[in-house]
matplotlib code that plots the C-alpha trace (Angstrom):
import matplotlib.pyplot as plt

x = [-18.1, -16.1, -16.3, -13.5, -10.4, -8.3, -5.0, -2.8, 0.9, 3.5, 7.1, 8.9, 12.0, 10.2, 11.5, 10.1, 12.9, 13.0, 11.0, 7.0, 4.4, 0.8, -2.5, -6.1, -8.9, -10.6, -7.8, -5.5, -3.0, 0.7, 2.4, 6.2, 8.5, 11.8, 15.3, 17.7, 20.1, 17.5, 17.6, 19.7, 17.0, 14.1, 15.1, 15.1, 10.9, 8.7, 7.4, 10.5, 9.7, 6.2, 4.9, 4.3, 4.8, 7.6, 8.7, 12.3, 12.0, 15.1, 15.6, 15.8, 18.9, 17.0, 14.2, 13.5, 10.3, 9.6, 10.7, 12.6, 10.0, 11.1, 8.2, 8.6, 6.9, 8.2, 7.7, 10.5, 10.8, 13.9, 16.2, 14.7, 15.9, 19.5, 19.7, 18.8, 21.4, 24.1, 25.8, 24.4, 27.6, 27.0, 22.8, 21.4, 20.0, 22.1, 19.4, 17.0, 16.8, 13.6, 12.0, 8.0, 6.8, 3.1, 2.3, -0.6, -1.3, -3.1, -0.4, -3.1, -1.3, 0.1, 2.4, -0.4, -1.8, 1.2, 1.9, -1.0, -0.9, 2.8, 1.2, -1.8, 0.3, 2.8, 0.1, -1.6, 2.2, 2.9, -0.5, -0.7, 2.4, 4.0, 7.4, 9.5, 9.4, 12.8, 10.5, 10.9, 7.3, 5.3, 3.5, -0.3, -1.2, -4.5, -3.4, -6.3, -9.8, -12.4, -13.4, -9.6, -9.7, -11.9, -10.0, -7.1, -8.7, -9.6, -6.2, -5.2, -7.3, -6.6, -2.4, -3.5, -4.9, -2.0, 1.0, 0.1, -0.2, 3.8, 4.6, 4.1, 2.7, 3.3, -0.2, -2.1, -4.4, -6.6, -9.4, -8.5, -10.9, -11.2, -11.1, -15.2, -15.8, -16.3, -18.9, -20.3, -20.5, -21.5, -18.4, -16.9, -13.7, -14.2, -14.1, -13.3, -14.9, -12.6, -9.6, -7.8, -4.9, -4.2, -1.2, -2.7, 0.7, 1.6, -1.9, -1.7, -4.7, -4.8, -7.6, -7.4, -9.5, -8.0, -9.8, -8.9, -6.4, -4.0, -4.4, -4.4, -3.9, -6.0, -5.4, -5.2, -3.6, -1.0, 2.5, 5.4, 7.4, 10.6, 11.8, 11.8, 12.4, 15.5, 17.9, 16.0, 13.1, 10.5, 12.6, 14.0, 10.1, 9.4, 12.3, 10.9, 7.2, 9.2, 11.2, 8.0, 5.8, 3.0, 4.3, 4.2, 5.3, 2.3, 2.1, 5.1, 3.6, 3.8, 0.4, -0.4, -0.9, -2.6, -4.4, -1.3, -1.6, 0.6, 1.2, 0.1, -1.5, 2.1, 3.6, 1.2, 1.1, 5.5, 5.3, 2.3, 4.0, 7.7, 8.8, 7.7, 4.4, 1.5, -0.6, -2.8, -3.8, -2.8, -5.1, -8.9, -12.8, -13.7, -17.3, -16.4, -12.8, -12.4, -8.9, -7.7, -6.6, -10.7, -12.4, -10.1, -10.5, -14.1, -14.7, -12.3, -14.4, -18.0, -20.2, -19.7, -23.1, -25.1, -26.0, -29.7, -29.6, -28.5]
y = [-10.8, -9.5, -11.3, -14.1, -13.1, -15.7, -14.3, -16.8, -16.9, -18.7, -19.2, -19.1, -20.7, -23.1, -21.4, -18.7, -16.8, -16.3, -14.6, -14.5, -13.9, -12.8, -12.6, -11.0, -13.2, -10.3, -7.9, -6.8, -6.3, -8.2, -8.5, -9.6, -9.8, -10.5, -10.4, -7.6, -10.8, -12.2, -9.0, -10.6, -12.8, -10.8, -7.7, -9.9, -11.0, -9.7, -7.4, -5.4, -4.1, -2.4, 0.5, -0.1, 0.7, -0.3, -0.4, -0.7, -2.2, -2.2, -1.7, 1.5, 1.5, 4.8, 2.6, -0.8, -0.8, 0.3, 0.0, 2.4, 2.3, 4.0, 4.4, 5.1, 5.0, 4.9, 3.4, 0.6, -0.9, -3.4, -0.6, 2.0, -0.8, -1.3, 2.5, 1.6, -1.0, 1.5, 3.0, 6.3, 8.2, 6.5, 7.8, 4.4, 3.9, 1.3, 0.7, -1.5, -5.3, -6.5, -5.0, -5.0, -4.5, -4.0, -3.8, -4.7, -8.0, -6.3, -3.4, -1.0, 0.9, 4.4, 6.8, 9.0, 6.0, 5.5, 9.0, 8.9, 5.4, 6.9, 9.9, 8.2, 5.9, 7.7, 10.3, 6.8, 5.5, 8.6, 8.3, 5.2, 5.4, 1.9, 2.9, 5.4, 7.1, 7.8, 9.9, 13.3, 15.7, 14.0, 16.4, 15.4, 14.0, 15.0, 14.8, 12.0, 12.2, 11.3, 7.8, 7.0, 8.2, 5.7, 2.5, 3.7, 3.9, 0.4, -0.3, 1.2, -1.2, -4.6, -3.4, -2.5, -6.0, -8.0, -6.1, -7.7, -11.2, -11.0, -9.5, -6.2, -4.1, -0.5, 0.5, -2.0, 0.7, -0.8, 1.8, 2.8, 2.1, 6.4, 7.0, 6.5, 5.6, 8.2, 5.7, 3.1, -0.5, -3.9, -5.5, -3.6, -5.4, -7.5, -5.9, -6.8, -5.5, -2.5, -3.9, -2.3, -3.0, -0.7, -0.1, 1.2, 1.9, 4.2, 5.8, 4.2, 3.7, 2.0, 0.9, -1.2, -3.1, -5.5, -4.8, -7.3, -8.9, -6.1, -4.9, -1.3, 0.8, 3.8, 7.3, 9.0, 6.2, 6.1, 4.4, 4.7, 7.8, 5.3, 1.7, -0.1, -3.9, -5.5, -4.5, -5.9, -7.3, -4.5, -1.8, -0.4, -0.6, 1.7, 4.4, 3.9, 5.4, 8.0, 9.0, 9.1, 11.1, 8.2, 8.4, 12.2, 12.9, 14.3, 15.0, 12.4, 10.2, 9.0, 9.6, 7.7, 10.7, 8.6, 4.4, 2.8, -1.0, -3.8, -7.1, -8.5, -8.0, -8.6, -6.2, -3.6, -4.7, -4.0, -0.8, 0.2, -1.4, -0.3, -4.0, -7.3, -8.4, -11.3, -9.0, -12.0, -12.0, -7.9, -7.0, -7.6, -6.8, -3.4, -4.5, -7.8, -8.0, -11.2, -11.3, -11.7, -15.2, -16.3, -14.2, -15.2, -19.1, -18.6, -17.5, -20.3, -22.8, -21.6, -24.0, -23.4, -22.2, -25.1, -24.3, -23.7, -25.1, -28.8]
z = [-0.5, -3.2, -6.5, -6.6, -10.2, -12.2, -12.9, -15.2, -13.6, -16.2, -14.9, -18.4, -17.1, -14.6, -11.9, -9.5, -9.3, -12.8, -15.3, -14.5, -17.5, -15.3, -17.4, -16.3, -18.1, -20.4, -19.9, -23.0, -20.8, -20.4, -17.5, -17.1, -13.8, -13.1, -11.4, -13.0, -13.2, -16.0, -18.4, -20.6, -21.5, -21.0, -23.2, -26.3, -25.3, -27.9, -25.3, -25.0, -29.0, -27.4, -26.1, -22.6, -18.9, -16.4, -12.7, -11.1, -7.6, -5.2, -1.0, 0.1, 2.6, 4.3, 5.0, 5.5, 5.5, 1.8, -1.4, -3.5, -6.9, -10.4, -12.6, -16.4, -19.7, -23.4, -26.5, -26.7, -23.4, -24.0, -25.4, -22.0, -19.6, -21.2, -20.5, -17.1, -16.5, -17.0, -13.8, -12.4, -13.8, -17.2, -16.7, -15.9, -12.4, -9.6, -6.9, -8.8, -9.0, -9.9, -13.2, -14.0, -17.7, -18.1, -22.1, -24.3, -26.1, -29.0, -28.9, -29.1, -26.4, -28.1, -26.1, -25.3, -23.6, -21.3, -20.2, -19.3, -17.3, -15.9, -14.4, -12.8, -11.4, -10.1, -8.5, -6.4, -5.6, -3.8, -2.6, -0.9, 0.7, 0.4, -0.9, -1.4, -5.0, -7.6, -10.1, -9.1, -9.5, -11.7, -14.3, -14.9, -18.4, -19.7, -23.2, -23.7, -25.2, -21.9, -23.7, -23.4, -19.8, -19.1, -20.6, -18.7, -15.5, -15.9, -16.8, -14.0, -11.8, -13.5, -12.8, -9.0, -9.1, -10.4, -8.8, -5.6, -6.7, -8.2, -4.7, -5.2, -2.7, -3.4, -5.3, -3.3, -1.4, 1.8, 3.1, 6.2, 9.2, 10.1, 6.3, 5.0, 1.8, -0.4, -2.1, -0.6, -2.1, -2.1, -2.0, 1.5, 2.7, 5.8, 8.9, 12.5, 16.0, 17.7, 19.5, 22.6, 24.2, 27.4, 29.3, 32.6, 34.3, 31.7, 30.9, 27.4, 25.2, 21.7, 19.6, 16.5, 13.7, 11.1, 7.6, 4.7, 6.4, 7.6, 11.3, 11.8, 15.0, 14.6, 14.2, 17.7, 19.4, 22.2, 22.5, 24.7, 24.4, 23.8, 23.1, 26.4, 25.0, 24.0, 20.8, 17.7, 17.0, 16.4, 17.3, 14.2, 12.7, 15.9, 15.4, 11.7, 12.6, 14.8, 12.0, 9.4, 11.7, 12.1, 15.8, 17.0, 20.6, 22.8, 26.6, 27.3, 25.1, 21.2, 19.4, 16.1, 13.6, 11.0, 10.7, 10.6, 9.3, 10.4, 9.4, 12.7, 15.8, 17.8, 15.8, 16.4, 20.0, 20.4, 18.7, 21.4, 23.9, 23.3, 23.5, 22.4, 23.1, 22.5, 20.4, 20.1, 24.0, 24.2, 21.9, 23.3, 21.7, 23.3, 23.6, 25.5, 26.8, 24.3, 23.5, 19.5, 19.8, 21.4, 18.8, 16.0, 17.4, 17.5, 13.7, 12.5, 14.9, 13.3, 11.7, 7.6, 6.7, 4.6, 1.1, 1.0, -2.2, -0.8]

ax = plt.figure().add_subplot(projection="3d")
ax.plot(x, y, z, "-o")
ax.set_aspect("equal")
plt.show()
C-alpha cells in the first residue's frame, strides 16, 4: 500500500470557507486558498510580498464538468492578483473565484524557479485533462541548472499532492487501467476485477475497473447512439462526452475513444445505458457474474487481517 502523508490544514479565519493555510511535513513549500471575496485580506499575508506560484479557479459556462484554471508565476504575488481583480477591459481576468498561492517558507524560490514550476505545470494540466486551461501555449522553461530540475520536480509532486486535499482536482493524474506503467512500482494503486455491463437488446458491450477509487469504463467500449432516459440527471454529462470526443459514433453505436473515469459505477452505468441505471447491480465481475454491490459487500464484510505481531 502506498505510504500514508500528514498535510497540516489551518483555517485562519476559523471558517472553511475562508482562507486555508496547507503544509507538507519536510516540504519548504506554502500553500494558501481562498474565495476571490477574501482578497482583501489575503493580499496583505506575508506571502503575497514572495516569489511564488498561483492558480485562478472559476466554472466554465462551456462545460460543466471542468474547471476553467489560469496558471501564473511572478515575483510579487499580492500586487499580480490585484491586477487580476480588474475587469477584462481594464486587463484583469472576470471568470475566477477561488485563488491558490503556492510559495516557499524559506523564500528560496527565485523567478527562474517559478517559470520553471509554471511551465511544468501547465504542460501536466493540459495533460491530464481535468479542466479547461486560460493560459494560452505555454513556452517550455529550461532556463534551470539539472540539480534545480530536480528540486522542482519534487516540488512539483508535493503541489500534485496537496491540490487535491483543498479540493482541487485538476493535476490530480490516476493511471489509467489500458495505460501501463511506464515504470513499475511498489506502491501500484488498488485495483478492482474487470466489470461488464451488457445491453443484449442493443448489442452493447462495456467493460470497466475502478482504480484508486475512480471507476473507469474502458477504452473501446459501447454506449447508446442517443439519450433514451428522462430530461436531467446524467444527460448533460452524456451530450458532454459526445461533445469532447470520449464518445465517438461507430456502426450505430457510441464508442468510448479513451478510459474514461467516473465518479460512480451509476454514473458510468447511465452514460452506457442512455438513461439512469443501478450501476451497482448493472455492473457485474466478468469472471463470475458477481454484481458491484456483492463484490463491493464482500471486501467490506472480510475479516481485518490479525497483526502477526499480536
Amino acid at each position: 500500500m502506498t505510504q500514508g502523508r500528514s498535510i497540516r490544514l489551518f483555517l485562519v479565519d476559523g471558517t472553511a470557507t475562508g482562507l486555508i493555510t496547507a503544509e507538507i511535513m519536510n516540504w519548504t513549500g506554502h500553500v494558501i486558498i481562498g474565495p476571490r471575496t477574501k482578497l482583501a485580506e489575503l493580499v496583505k499575508r506575508p506571502e503575497c510580498n514572495r516569489t511564488g506560484i498561483y492558480f485562478l479557479i472559476g466554472p466554465d459556462p462551456d462545460n460543466s464538468l471542468r474547471p476553467l484554471v489560469y496558471i501564473g508565476e511572478t515575483d510579487d504575488v499580492g500586487k499580480r492578483l490585484k491586477q487580476h481583480n480588474r475587469t477584462e477591459e481594464q486587463g484583469g481576468k472576470d471568470f475566477w473565484e477561488r485563488v491558490c498561492l503556492v510559495t516557499s517558507k524559506d523564500q528560496n524560490l527565485t523567478k527562474a524557479h517559478v517559470k520553471y514550476l509554471e511551465s511544468q505545470l501547465i504542460s501536466r494540466a493540459r495533460d491530464v485533462g481535468r479542466c479547461s486551461m486560460v493560459n494560452g501555449t505555454a513556452h517550455e522553461y529550461i532556463g534551470l541548472p539539472e540539480s534545480d530540475q530536480a528540486d522542482m520536480a519534487f516540488f512539483v509532486d508535493q503541489i500534485r499532492t496537496v491540490l487535491p486535499v483543498l479540493g482541487l482536482d485538476f493535476l490530480r493524474d490516476t493511471t489509467r487501467p489500458s495505460s501501463p506503467a511506464a515504470t513499475p512500482t511498489s506502491a501500484e494503486p488498488e485495483q478492482s476485477p474487470i466489470f461488464t455491463l451488457e445491453l443484449r437488446r442493443h448489442g452493447i458491450r462495456a467493460q470497466a475497473q475502478e482504480i484508486d477509487g475512480e471507476f473507469f469504463v474502458l477504452k473501446g467500449s459501447q454506449a447508446r447512439s442517443e439519450w433514451r432516459g428522462p430530461e436531467g440527471g446524467y444527460q448533460n454529462l452524456f451530450r458532454q462526452l459526445c461533445d469532447d470526443g470520449v464518445l465517438r459514433p461507430e456502426h450505430g453505436q457510441m464508442v468510448f475513444t479513451d478510459d474514461q473515469a467516473f465518479s460512480s459505477p451509476s454514473a458510468a452505468a447511465a452514460v452506457v445505458s442512455g438513461r439512469t441505471a443501478n450501476g451497482r447491480i448493472a455492473w457485474v465481475v466478468a469472471d463470475s457474474g458477481q454484481s458491484y454491490a456483492a463484490w463491493q459487500d464482500q471486501r467490506v464484510t472480510e475479516p481485518a487481517i490479525e497483526n502477526p505481531s499480536e
